[in-house]
PDB file of N, CA, C and O in Angstrom:
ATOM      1  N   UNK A   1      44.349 -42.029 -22.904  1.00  0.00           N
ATOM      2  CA  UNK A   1      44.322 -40.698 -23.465  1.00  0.00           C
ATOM      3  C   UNK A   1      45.705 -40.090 -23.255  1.00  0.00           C
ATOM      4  O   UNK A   1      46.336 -40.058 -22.199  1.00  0.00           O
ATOM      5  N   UNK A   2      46.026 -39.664 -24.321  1.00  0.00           N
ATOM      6  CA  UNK A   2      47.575 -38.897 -24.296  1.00  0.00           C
ATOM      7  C   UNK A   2      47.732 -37.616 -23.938  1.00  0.00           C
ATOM      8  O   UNK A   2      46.664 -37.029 -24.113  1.00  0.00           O
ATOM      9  N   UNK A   3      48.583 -36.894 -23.510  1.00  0.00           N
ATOM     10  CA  UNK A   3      49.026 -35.588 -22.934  1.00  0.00           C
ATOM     11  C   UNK A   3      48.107 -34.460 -23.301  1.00  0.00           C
ATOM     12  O   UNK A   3      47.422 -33.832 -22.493  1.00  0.00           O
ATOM     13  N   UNK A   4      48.156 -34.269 -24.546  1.00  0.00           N
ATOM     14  CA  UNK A   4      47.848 -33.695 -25.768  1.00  0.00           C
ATOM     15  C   UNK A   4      45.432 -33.376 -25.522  1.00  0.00           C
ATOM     16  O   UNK A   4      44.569 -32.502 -25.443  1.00  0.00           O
ATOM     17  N   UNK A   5      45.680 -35.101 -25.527  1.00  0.00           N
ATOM     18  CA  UNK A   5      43.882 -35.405 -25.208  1.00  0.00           C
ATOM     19  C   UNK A   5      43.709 -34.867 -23.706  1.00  0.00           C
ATOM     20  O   UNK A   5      42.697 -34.167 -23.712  1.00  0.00           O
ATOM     21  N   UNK A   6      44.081 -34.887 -22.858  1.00  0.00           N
ATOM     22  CA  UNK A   6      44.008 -34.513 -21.336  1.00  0.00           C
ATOM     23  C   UNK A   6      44.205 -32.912 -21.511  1.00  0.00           C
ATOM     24  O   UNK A   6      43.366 -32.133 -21.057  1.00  0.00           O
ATOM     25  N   UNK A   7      45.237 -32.518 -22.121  1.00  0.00           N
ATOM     26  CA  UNK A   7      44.955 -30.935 -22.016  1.00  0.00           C
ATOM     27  C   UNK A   7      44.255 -30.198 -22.953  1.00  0.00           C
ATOM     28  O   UNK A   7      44.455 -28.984 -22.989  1.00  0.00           O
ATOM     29  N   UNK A   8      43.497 -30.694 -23.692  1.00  0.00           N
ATOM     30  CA  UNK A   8      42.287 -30.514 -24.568  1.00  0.00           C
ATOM     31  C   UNK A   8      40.649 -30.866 -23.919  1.00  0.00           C
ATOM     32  O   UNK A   8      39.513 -30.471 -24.181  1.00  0.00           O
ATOM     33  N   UNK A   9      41.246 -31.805 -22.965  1.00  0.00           N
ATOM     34  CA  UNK A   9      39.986 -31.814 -22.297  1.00  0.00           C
ATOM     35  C   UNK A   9      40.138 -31.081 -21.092  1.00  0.00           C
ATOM     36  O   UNK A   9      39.046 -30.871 -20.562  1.00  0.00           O
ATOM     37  N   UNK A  10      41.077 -30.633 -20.492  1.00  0.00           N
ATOM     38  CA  UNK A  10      41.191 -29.934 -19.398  1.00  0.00           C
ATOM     39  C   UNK A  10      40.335 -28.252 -19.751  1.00  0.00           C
ATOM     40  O   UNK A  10      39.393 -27.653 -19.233  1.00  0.00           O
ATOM     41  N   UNK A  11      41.278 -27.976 -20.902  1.00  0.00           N
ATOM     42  CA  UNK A  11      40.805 -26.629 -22.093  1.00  0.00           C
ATOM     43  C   UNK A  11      39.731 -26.311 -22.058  1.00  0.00           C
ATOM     44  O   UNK A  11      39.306 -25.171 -21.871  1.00  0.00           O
ATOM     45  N   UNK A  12      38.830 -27.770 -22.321  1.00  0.00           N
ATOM     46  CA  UNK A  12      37.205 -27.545 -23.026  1.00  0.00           C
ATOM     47  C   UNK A  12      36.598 -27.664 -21.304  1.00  0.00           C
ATOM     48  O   UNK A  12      35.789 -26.765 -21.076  1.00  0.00           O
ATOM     49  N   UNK A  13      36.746 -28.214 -20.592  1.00  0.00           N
ATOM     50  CA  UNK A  13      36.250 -27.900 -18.918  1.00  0.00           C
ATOM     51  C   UNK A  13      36.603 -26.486 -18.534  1.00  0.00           C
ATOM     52  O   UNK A  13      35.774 -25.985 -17.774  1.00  0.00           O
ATOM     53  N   UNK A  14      37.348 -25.918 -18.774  1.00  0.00           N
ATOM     54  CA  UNK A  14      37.452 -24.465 -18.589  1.00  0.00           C
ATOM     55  C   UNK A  14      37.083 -23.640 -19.392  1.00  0.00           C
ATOM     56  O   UNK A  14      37.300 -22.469 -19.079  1.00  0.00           O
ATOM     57  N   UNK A  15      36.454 -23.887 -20.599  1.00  0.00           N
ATOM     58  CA  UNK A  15      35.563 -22.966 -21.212  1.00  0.00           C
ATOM     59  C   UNK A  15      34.246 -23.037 -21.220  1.00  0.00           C
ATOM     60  O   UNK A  15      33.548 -22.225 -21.827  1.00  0.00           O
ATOM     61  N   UNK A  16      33.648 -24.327 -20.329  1.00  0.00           N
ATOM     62  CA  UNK A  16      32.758 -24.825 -19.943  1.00  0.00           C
ATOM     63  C   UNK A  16      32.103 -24.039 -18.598  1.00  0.00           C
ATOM     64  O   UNK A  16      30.950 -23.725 -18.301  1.00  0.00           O
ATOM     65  N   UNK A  17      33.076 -23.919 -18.104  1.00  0.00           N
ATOM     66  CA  UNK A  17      33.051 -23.482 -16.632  1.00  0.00           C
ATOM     67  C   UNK A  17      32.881 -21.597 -16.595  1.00  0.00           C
ATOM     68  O   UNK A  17      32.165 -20.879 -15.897  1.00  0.00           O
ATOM     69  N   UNK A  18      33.851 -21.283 -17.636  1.00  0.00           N
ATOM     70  CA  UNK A  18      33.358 -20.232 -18.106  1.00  0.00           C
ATOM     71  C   UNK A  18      31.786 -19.633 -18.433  1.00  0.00           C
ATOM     72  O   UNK A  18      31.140 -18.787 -17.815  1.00  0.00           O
ATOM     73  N   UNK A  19      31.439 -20.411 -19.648  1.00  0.00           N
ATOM     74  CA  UNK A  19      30.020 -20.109 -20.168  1.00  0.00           C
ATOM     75  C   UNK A  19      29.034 -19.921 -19.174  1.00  0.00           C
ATOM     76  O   UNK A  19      28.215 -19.005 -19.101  1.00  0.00           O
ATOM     77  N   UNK A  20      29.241 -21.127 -18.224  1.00  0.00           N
ATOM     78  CA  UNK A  20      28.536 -21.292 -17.185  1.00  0.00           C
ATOM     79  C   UNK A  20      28.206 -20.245 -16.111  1.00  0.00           C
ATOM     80  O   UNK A  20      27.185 -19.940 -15.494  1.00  0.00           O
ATOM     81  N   UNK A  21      29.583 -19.780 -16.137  1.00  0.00           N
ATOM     82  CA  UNK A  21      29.451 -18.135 -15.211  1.00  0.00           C
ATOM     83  C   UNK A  21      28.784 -17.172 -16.217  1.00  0.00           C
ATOM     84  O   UNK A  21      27.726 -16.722 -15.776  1.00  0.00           O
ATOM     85  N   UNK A  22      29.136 -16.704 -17.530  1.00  0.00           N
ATOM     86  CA  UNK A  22      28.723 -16.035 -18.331  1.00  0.00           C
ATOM     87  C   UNK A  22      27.046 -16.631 -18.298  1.00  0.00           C
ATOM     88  O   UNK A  22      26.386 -15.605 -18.129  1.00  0.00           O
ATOM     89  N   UNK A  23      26.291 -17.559 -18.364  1.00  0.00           N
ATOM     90  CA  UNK A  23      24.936 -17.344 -18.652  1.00  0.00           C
ATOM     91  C   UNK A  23      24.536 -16.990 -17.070  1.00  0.00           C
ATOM     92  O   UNK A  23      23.968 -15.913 -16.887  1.00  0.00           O
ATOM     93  N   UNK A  24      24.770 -17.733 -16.067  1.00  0.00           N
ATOM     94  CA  UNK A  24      24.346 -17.273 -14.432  1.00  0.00           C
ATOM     95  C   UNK A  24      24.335 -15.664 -14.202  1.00  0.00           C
ATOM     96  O   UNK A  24      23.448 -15.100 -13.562  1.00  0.00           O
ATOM     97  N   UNK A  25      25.661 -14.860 -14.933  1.00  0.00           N
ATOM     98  CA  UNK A  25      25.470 -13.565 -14.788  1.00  0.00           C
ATOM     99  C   UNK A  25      24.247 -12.976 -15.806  1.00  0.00           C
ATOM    100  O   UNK A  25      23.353 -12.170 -15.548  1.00  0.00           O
ATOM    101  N   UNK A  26      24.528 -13.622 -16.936  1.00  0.00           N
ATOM    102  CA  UNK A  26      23.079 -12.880 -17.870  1.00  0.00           C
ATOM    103  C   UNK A  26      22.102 -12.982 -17.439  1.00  0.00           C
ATOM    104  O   UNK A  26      21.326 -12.081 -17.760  1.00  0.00           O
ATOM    105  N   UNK A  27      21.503 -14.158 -16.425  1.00  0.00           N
ATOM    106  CA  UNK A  27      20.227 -14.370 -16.109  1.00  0.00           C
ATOM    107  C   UNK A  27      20.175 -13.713 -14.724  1.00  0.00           C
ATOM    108  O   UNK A  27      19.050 -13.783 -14.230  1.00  0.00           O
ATOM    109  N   UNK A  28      21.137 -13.060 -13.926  1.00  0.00           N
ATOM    110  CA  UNK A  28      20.605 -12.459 -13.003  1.00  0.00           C
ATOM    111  C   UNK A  28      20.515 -11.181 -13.805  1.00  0.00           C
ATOM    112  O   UNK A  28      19.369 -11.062 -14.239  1.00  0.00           O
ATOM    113  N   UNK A  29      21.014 -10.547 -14.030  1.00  0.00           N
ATOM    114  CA  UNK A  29      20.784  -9.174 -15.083  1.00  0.00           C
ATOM    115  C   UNK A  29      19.619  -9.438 -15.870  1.00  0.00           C
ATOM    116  O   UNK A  29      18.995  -8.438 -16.223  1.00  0.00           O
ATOM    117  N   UNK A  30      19.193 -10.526 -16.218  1.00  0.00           N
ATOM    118  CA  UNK A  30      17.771 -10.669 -16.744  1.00  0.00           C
ATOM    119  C   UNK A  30      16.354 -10.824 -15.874  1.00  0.00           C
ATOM    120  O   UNK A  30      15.258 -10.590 -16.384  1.00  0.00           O
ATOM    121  N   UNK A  31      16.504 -11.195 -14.671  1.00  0.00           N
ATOM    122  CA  UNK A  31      16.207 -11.193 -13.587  1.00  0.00           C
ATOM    123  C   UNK A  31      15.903  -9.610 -13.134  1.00  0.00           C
ATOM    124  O   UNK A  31      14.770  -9.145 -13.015  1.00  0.00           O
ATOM    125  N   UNK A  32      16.942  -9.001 -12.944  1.00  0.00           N
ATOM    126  CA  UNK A  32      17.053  -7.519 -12.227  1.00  0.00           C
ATOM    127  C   UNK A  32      15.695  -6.695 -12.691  1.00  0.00           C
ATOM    128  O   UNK A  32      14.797  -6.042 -12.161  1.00  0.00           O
ATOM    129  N   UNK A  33      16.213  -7.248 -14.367  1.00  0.00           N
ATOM    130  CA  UNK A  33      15.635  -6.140 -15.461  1.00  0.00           C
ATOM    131  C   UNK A  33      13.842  -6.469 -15.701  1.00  0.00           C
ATOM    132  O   UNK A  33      12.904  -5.752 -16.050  1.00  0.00           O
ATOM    133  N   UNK A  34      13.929  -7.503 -15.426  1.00  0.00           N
ATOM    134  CA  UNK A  34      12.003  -7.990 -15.301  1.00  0.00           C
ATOM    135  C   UNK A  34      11.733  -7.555 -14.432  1.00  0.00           C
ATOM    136  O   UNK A  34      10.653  -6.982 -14.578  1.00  0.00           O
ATOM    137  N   UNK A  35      12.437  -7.390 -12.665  1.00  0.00           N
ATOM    138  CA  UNK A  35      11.811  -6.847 -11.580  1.00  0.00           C
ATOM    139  C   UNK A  35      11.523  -5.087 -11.880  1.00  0.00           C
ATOM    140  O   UNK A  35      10.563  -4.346 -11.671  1.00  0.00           O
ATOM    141  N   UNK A  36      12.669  -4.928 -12.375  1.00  0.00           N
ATOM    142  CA  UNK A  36      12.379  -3.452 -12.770  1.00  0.00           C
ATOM    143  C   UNK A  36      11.321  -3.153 -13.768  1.00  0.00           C
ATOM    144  O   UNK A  36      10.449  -2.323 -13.508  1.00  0.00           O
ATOM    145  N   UNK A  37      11.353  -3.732 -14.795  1.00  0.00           N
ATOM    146  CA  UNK A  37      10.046  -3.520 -15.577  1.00  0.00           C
ATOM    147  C   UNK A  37       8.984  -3.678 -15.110  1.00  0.00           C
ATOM    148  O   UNK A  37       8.059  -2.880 -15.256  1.00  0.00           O
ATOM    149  N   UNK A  38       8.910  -4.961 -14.325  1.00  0.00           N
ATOM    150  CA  UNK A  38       7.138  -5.059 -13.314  1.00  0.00           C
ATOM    151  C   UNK A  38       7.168  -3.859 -12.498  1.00  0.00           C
ATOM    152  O   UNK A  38       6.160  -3.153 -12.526  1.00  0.00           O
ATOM    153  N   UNK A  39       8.072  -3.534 -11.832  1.00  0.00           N
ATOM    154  CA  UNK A  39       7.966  -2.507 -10.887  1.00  0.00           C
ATOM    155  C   UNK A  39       7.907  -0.806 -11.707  1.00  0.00           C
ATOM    156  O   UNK A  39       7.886   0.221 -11.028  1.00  0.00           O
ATOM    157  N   UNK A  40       7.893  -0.801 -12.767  1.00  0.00           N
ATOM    158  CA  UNK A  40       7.488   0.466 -13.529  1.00  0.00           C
ATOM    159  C   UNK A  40       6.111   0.189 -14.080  1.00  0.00           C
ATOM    160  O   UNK A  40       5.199   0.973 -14.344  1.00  0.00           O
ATOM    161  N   UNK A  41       6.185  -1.029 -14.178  1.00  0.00           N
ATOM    162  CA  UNK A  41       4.661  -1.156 -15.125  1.00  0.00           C
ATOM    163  C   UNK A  41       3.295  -0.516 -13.716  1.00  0.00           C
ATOM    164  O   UNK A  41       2.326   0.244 -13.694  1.00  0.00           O
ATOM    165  N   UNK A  42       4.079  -1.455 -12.694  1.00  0.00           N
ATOM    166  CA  UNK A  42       3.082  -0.793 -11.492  1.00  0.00           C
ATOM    167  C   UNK A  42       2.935   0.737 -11.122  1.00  0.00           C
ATOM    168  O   UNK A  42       1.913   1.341 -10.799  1.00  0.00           O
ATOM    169  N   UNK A  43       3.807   1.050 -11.210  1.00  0.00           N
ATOM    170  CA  UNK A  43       3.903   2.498 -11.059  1.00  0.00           C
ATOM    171  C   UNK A  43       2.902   3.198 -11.869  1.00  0.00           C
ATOM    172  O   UNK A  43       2.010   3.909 -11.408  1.00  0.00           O
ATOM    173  N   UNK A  44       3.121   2.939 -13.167  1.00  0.00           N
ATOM    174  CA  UNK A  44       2.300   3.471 -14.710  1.00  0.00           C
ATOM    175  C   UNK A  44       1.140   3.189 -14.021  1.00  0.00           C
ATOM    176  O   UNK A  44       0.357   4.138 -13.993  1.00  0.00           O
ATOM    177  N   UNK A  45       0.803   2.252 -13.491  1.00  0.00           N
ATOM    178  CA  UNK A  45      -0.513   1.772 -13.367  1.00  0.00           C
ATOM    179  C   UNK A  45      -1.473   2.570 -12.399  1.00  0.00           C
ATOM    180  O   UNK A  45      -2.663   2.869 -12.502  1.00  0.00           O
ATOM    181  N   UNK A  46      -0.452   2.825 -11.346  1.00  0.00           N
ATOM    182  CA  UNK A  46      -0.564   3.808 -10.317  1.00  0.00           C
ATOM    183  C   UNK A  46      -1.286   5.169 -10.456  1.00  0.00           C
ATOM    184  O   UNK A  46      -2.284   5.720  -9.993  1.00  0.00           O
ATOM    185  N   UNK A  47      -0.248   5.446 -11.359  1.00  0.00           N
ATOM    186  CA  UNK A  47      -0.514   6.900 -11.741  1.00  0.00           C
ATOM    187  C   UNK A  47      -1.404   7.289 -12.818  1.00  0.00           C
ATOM    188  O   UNK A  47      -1.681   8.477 -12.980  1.00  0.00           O
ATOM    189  N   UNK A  48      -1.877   6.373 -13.573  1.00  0.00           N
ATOM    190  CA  UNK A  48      -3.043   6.279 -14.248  1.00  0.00           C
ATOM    191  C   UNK A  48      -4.174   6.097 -13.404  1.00  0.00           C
ATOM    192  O   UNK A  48      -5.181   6.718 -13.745  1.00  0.00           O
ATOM    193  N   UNK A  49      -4.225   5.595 -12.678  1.00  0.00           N
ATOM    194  CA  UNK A  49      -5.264   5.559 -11.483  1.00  0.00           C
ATOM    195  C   UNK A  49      -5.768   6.910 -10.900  1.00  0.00           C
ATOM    196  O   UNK A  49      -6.973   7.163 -10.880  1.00  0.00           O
ATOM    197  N   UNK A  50      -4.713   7.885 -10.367  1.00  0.00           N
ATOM    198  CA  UNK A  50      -4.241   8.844  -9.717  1.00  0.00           C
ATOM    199  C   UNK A  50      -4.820   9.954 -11.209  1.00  0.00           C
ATOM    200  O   UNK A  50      -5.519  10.798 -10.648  1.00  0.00           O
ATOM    201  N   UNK A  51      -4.821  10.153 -12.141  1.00  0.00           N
ATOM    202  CA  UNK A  51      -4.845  10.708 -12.810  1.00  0.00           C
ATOM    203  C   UNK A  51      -6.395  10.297 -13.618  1.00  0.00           C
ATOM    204  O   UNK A  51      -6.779  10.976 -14.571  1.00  0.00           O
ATOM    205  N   UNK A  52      -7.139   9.196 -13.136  1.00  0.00           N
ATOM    206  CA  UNK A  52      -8.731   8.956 -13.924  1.00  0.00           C
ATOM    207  C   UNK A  52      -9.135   9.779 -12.648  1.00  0.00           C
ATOM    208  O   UNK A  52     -10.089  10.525 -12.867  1.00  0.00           O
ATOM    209  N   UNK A  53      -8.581   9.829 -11.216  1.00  0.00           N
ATOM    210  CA  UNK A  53      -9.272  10.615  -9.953  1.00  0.00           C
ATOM    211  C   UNK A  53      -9.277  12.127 -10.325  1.00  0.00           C
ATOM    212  O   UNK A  53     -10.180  12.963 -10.374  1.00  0.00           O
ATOM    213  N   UNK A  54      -8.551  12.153 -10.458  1.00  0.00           N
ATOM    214  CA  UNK A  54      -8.116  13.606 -10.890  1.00  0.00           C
ATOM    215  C   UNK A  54      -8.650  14.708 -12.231  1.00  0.00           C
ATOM    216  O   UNK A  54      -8.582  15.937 -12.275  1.00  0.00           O
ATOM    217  N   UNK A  55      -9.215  13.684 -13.303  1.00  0.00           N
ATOM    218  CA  UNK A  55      -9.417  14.037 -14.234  1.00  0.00           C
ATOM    219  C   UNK A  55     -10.770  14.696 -14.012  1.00  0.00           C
ATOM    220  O   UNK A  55     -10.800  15.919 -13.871  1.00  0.00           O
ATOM    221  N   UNK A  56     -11.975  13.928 -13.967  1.00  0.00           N
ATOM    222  CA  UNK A  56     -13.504  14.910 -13.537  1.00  0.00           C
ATOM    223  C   UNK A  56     -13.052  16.202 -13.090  1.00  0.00           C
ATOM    224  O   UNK A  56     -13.692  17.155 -13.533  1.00  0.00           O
ATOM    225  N   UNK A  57     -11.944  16.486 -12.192  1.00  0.00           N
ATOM    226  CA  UNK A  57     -12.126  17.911 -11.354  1.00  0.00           C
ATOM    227  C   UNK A  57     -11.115  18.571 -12.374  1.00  0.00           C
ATOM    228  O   UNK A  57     -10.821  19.744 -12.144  1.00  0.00           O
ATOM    229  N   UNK A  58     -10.663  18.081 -13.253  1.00  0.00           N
ATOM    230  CA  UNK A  58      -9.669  18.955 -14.348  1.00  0.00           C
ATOM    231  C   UNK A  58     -10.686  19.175 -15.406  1.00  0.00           C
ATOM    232  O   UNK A  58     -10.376  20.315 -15.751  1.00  0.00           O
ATOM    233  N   UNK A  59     -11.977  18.747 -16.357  1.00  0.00           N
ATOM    234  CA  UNK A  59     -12.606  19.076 -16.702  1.00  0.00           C
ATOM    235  C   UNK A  59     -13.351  19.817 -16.912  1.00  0.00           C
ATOM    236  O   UNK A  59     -13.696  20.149 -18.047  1.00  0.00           O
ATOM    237  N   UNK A  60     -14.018  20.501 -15.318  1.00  0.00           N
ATOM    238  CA  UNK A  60     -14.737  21.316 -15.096  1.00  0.00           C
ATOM    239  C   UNK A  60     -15.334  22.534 -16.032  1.00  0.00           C
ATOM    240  O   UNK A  60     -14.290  22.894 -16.576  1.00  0.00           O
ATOM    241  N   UNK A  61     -16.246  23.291 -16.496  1.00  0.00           N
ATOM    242  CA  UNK A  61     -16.785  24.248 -17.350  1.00  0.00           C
ATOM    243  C   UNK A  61     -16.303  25.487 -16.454  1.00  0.00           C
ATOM    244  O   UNK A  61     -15.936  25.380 -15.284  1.00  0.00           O
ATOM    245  N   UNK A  62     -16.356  26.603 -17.140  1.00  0.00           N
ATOM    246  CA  UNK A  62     -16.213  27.751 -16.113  1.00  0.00           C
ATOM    247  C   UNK A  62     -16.918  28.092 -15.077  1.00  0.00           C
ATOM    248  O   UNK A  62     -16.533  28.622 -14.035  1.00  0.00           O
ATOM    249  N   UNK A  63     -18.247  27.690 -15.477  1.00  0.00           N
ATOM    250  CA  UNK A  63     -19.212  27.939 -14.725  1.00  0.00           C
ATOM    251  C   UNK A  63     -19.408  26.972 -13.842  1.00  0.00           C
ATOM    252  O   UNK A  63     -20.417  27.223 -13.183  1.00  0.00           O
ATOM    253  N   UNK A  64     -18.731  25.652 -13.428  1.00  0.00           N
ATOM    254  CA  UNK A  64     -18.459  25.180 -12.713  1.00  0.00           C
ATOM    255  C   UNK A  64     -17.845  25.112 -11.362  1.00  0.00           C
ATOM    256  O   UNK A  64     -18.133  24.554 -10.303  1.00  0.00           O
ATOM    257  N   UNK A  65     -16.675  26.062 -11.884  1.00  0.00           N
ATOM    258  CA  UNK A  65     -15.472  26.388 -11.216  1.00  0.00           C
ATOM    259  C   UNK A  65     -15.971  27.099  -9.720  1.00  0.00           C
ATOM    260  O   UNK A  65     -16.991  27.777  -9.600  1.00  0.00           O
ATOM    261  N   UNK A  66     -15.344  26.891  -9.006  1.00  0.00           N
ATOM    262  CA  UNK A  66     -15.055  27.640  -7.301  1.00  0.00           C
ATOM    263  C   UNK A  66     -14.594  29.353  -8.161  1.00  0.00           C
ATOM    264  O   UNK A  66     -13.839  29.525  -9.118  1.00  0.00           O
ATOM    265  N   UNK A  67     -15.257  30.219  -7.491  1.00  0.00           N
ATOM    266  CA  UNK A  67     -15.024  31.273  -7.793  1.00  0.00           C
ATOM    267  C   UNK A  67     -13.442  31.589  -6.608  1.00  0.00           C
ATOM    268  O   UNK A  67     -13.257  31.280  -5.431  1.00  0.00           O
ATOM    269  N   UNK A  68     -12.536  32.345  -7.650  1.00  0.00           N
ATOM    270  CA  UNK A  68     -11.028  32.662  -6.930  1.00  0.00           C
ATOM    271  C   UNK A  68     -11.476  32.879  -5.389  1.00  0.00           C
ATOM    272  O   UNK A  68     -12.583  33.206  -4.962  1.00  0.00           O
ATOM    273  N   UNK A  69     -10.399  32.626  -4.754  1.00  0.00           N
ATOM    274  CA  UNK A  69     -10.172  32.781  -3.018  1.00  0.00           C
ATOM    275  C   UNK A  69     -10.586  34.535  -2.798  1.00  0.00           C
ATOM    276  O   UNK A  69     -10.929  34.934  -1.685  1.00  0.00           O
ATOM    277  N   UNK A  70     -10.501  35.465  -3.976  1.00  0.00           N
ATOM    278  CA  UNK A  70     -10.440  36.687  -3.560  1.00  0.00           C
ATOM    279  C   UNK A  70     -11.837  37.142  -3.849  1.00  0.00           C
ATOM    280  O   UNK A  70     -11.850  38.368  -3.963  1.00  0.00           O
ATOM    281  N   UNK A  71     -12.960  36.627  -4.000  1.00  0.00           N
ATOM    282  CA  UNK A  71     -13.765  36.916  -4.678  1.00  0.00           C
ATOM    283  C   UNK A  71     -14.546  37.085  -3.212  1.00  0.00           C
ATOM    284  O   UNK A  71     -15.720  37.453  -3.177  1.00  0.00           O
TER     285      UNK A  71
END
């Protein structure tokens, strides 16, 4: 292999080596971004929970209701 072929293949190993960093960084950033999404989805989930508890006593009729503290 001549001068020419060696630093063409040297070239293509360093753009190789490149990509290689470029996808390792996308997939931790793809990584990050799934933990964060599971970890909101839980949350949502949470607070939908928190909010079916909550709901019966937000319903209530008037005549239901606790008469005011001043009464």
């Amino acid at each position: 292999m001549g001068e020419a072929g060696m630093q063409r293949v040297i070239e293509l190993e360093e753009r190789m080596a490149h990509l290689e960093a470029s996808m390792d960084a996308l997939t931790d950033a793809l990584l990050m971004r799934e933990r964060e999404l599971r970890d909101a989805w839980l949350a949502i989930d949470r607070l939908k929970g928190q909010l079916i508890e909550l709901a019966p006593a937000a319903s209530l009729s008037p005549e239901q209701e606790p008469p005011p503290p001043h009464y």
